[in-house]
TIGUNU-322074 format. One record per residue (C-alpha): residue in three letters; y, x, z. Coordinates in nm, 4 decimals. Example, Ala and Ser with C-alpha at 12.3 -4.5 7.8 and 13.67 -1.06 7.14 Angstrom:
BEGIN
<r residuo="ala" y="-0.4500" x="1.2300" z="0.7800"/>
<r residuo="ser" y="-0.1060" x="1.3670" z="0.7140"/>
This chain:
BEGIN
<r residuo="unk" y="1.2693" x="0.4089" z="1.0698"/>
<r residuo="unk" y="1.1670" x="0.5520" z="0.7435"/>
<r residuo="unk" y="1.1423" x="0.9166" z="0.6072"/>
<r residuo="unk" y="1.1569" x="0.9794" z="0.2624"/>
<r residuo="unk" y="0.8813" x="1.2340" z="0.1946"/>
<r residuo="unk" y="0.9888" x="1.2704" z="-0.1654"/>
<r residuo="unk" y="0.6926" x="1.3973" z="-0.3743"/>
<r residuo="unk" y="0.3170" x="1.4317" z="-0.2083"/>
<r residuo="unk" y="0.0358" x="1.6028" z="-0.4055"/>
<r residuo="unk" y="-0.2304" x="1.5213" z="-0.1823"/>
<r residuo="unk" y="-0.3177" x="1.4254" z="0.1696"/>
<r residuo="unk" y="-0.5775" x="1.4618" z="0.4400"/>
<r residuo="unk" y="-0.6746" x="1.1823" z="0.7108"/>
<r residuo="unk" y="-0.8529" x="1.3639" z="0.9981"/>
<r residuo="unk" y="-1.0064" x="1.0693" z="1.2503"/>
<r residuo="unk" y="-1.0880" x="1.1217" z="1.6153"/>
<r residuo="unk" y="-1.0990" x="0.7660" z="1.7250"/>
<r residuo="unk" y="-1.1107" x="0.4505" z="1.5845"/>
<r residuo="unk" y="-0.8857" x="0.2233" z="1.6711"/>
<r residuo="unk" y="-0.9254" x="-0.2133" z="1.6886"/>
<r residuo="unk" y="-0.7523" x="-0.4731" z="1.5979"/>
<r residuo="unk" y="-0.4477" x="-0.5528" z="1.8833"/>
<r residuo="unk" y="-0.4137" x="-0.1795" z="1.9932"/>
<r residuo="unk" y="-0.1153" x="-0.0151" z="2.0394"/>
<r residuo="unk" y="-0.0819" x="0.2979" z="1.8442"/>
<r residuo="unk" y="0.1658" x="0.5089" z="1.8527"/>
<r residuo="unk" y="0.2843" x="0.7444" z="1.6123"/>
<r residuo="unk" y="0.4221" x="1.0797" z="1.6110"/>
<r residuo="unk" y="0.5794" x="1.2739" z="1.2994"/>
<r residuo="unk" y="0.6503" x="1.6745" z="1.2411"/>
<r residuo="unk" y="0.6419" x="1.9300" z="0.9270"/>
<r residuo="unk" y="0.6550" x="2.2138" z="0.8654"/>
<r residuo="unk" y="0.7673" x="2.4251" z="0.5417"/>
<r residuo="unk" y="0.4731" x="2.2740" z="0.3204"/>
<r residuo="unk" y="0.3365" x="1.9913" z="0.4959"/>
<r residuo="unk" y="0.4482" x="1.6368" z="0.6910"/>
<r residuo="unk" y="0.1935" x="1.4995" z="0.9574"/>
<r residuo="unk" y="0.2000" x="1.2266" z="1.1572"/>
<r residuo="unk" y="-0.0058" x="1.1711" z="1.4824"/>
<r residuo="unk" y="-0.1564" x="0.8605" z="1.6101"/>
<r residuo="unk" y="-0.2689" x="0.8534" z="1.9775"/>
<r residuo="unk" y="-0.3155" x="0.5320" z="2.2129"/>
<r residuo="unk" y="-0.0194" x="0.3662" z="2.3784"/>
<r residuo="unk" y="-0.0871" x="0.5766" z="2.6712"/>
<r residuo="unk" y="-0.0992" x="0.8979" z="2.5033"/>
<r residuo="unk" y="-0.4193" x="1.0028" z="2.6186"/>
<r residuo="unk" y="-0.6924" x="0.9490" z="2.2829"/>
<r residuo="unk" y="-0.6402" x="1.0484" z="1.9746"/>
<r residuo="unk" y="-0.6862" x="0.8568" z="1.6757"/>
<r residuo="unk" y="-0.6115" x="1.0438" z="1.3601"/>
<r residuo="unk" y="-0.4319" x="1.3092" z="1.2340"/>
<r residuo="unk" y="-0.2624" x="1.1822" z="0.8854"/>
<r residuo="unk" y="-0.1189" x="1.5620" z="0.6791"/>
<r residuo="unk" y="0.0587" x="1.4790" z="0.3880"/>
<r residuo="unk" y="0.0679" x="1.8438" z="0.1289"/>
<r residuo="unk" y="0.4042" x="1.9003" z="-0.0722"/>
């Protein structure tokens, strides 16, 4: 699946947990009026990785 984002100004990469080579991350996406994020957590769901928030 792709989403066309059209233009992005900046972004902001906010990490909780790194992540290694052969993990399974999954990754979640929601927006609001200004902004698009996308959430990566472990295949499990339980630990966070990073919170990716693209600004308009």
């Amino acid at each position: 699946m792709y989403i066309i984002l059209g233009e992005i100004n900046e972004f902001e990469i906010m990490y909780k947990s790194g992540a290694k080579l052969g993990n399974i991350v999954n990754c979640y996406y929601t927006n609001d009026d200004k902004n698009h994020y996308v959430v990566m957590k472990s295949s499990d769901g339980a630990l966070l990785h990073a919170i990716v928030k693209f600004i308009k």
